[in-house]
C-alpha positions in Angstrom: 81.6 38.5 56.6 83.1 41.1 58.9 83.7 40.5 62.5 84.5 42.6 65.3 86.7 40.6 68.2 87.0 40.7 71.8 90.2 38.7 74.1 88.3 35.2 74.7 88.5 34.1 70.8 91.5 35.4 70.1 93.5 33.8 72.9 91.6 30.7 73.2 92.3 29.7 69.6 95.9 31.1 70.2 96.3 28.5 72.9 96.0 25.5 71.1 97.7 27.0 68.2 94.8 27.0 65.7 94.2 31.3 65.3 93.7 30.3 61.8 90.4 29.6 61.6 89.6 33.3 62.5 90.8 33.5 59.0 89.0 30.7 57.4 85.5 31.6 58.7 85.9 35.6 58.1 86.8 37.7 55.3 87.8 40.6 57.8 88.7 40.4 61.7 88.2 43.8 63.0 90.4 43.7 66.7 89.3 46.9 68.7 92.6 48.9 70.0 91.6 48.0 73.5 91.4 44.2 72.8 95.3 44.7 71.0 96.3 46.8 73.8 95.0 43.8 76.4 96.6 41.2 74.7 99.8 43.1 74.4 100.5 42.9 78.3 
């Protein structure tokens, strides 16, 4: 399964250190530039 993310999972998973399970549930995580951009401030 592809999915496309936006901020909320992404840093909310980040937060309590568990962004693996992005990785566990989908074959491919699709991260729009403007989401990378946003979370690179």
């Amino acid at each position: 399964m592809i999915v496309v993310s936006n901020t909320s999972p992404i840093t909310n998973l980040a937060a309590i250190q568990r962004i693996d399970i992005l990785e566990k549930i989908y074959d491919t995580i699709i991260i729009p530039q403007a989401v990378y951009d946003e979370m690179s401030n």
